[in-house]
C-alpha positions in Angstrom: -37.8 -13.3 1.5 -35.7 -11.8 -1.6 -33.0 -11.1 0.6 -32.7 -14.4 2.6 -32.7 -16.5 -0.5 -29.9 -14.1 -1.7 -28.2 -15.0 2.0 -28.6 -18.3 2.1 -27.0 -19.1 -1.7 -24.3 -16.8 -0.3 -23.6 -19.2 2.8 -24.0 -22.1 0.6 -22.0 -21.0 -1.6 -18.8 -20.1 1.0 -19.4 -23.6 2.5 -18.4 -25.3 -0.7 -15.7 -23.3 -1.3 -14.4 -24.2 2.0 -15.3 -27.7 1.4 -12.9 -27.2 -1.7 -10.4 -26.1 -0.1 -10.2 -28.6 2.6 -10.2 -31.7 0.1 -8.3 -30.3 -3.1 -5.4 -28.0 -1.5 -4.7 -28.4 1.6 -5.9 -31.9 3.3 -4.0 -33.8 0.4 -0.8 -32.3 1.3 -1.7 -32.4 5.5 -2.1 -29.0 5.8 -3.9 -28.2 8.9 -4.5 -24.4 8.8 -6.6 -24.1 11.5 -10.1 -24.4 12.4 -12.4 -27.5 12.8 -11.3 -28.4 9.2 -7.6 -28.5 10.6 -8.3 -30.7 13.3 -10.8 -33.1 10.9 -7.4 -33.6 8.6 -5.0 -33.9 11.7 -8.1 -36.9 12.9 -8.0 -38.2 9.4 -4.7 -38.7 9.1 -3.8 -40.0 13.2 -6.9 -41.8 13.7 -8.5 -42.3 10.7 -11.1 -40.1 11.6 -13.6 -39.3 9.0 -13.3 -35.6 8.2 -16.9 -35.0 7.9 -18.3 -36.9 11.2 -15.3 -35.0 13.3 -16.9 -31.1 11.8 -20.4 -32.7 12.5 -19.6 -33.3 16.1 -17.8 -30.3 16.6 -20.3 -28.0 15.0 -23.3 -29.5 16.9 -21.7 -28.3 20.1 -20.5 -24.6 18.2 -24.4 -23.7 16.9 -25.0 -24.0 20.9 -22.8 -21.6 21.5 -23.6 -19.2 18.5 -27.2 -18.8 20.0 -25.7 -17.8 24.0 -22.8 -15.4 22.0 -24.5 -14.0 19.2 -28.4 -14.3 18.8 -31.2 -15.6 16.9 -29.9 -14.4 13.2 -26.1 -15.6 13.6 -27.2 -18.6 15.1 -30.0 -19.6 12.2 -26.8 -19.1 9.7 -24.8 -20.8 11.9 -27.0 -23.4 12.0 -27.0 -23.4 7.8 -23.4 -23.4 7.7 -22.5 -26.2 10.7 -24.4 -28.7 9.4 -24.2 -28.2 5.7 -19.8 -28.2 5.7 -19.9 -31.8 6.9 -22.2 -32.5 4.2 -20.0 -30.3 1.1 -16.5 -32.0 2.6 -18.6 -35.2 2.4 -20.2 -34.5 -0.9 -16.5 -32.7 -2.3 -14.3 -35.7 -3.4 -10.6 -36.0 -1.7 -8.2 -35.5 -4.1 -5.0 -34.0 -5.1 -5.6 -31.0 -8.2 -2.0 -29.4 -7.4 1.1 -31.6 -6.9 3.2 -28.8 -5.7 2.4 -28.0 -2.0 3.1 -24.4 -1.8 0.8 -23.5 -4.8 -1.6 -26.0 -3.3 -1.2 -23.8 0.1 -1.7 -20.1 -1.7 -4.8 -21.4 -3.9 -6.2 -22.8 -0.5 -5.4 -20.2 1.8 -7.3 -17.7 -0.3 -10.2 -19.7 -1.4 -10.5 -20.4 2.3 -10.4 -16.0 3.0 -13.0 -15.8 0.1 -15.2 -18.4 1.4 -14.7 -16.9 5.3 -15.6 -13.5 4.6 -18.8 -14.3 2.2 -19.8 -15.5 5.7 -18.9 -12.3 8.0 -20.4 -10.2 5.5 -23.5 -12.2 5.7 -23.5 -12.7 9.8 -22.8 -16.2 9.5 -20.4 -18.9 10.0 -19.7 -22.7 9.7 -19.4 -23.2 13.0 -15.7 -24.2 14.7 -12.8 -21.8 15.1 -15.1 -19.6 12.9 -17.6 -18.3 15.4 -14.9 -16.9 18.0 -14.0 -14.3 15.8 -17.1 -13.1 15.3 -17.9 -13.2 19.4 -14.7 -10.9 19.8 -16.2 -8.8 17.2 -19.4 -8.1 18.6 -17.3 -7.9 22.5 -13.9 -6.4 21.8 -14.3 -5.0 18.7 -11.0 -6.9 17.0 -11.0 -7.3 13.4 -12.4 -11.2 12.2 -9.0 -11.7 10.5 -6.9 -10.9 14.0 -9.7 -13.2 15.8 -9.3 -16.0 13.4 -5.5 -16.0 13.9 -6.0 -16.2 16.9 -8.6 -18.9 17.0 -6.5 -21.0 14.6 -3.0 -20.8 16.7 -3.9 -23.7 18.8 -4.6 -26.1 15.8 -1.7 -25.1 14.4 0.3 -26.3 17.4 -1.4 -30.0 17.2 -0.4 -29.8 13.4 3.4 -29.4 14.6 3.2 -32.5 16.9 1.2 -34.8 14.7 3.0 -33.8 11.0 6.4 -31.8 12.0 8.1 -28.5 11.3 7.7 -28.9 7.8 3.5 -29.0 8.0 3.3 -26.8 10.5 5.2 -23.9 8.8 3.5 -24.5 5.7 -0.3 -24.3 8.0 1.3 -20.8 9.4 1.7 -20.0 6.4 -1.6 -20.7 5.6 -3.2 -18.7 8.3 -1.1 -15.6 7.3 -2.2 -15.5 3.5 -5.4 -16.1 5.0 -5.5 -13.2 7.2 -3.4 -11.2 4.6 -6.4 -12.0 2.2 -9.4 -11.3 4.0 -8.1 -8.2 5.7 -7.7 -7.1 1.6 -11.2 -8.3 1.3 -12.6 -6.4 4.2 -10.8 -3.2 3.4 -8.9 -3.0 0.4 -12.4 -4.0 -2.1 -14.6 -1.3 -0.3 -12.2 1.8 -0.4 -13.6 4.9 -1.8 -12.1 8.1 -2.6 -12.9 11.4 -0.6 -12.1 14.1 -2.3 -11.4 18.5 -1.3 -11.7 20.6 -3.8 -11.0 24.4 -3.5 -11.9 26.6 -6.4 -13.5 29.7 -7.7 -15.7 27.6 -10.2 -17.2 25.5 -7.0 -20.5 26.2 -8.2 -20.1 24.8 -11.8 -18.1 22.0 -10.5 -20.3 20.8 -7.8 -23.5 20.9 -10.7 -21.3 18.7 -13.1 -20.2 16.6 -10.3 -24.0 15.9 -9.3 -25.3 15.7 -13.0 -22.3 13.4 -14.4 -21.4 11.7 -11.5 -24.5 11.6 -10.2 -22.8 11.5 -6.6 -23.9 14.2 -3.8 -21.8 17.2 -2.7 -21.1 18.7 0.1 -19.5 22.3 0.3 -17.6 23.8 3.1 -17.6 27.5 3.9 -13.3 28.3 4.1 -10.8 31.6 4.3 -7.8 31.3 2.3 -4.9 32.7 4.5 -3.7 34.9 2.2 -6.2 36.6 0.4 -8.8 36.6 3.5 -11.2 35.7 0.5 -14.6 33.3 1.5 -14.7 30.4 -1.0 -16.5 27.5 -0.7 -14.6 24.0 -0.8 -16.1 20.9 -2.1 -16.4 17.6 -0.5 -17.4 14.4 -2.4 -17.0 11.0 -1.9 -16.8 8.1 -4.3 -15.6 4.9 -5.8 -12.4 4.8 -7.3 -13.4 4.3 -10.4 -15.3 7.5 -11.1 -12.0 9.2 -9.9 -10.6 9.5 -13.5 -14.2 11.5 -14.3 -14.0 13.7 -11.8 -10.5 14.9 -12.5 -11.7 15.8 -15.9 -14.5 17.6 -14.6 -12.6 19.8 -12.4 -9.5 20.5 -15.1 -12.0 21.5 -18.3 -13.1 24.3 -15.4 -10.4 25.3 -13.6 -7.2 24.2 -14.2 -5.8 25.7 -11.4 -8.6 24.5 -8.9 -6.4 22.8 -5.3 -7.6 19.1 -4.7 -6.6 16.9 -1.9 -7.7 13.2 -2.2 -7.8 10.3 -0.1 -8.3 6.9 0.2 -10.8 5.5 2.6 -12.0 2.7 3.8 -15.5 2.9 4.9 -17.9 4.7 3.8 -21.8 4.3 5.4 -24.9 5.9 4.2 -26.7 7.2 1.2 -25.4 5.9 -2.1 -22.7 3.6 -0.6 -24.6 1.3 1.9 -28.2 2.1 1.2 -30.1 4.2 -1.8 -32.3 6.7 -1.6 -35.9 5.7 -1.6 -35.2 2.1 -0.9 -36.7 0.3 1.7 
């Protein structure tokens, strides 16, 4: 229950933030960067098209499809987040916070990123061009960020015959800091370090490493080509920020210890995407 209250603030959360975006940084300036909302404003501003009704409508047909595509769970949040945008860009008052249009476009772009992945962390959406990328997900395998630029392309192409070159290269863009930003989010915020370490203090290391760092070890039976001499070499892996500590660590006991470290992206199991004894 914890856990879908923690959701479902989450999704509300992202919906506003798109709702933000939409009526403070890029519908004042007719941006249409995509998705439902990018049609809504291209409506709004040919037809007069309320913004909200036009996502309601569209949405009601998307949750439909979210059930077929992606199941019971994706289609509950879907379901969350269709119906409550309409209601946030209603609720959110149109108007213009920054006058100059490419600030206006950056602030957007990357409220809209922030917003979009909240949701694909969370197995949700708010319905329109969102939900394909999340069925070529679960199908192909292709990142959200290439499936929402791909999604997006078509509204893109109305926003070059209803507003010209200038709005439409402005909504491309839009998409690309979009993608730029959530492909950061999805990647660049989770990256650990995994780190090698050779030396003839392994023992000492590994028990400060474990006491101090409190992170688990891992040690690796290897021959050194030269000497023929068995050592064991250390494995760990954690967040960037305890990098610094464990430098120290392995310098105050063997300053001539080999390291190799790199920079990953993912990193699944104990400690990083669950702890141990939790349920």
């Amino acid at each position: 229950m914890l856990e879908r209250i923690k959701k479902t603030a989450l999704i509300i959360v992202a919906v506003f933030g798109i709702a933000v975006s939409v009526n403070w940084f890029l519908g004042p300036h007719a941006i249409a960067a995509g998705g439902i909302t990018g049609l809504a404003i291209i409506l709004d501003y040919m037809l007069g098209f309320d913004r909200s009704i036009t996502v309601l409508v569209a949405n009601v047909i998307i949750v439909v499809a979210a059930l077929v595509f992606l199941g019971k769970e994706v289609f509950i949040n879907t379901v969350l987040g269709a119906l409550l945008l309409p209601v946030a860009i209603w609720l959110v008052p149109e108007t213009t916070v920054v006058d100059d249009v490419m600030l206006s476009v950056l602030t957007g772009s990357i409220l809209v990123a922030i917003s979009a992945s909240i949701l694909y962390a969370n197995h949700a959406s708010t319905g329109g061009t969102t939900l394909p990328p999340l069925i070529l997900k679960k199908y192909f395998g292709i990142s959200p960020s290439i499936g929402l630029l791909i999604s997006d392309g078509i509204v893109i192409m109305l926003s070059l015959i209803s507003f010209g070159v200038d709005a439409f290269l402005y909504a491309v863009f839009s998409i690309v800091v979009t993608v730029i930003a959530m492909g950061y989010i999805e990647s660049g915020l989770r990256k650990r370090k995994m780190v090698y370490i050779i030396s003839d203090k392994s023992e000492t290391i590994t028990g400060e490493i474990q006491t101090k760092l409190d992170r688990g070890v891992t040690l690796i039976p290897v021959i050194g080509a030269y000497e023929r001499k068995k050592k064991d070499m250390i494995m760990v892996t954690m967040d960037s920020k305890n990098y610094r500590d464990l430098l120290d660590i392995v310098k105050e006991n063997d300053k001539n210890a080999f390291m190799i470290t790199e920079n990953v992206s993912e990193v699944h199991g104990e400690g990083f995407t669950y702890n141990s004894g939790s349920v």
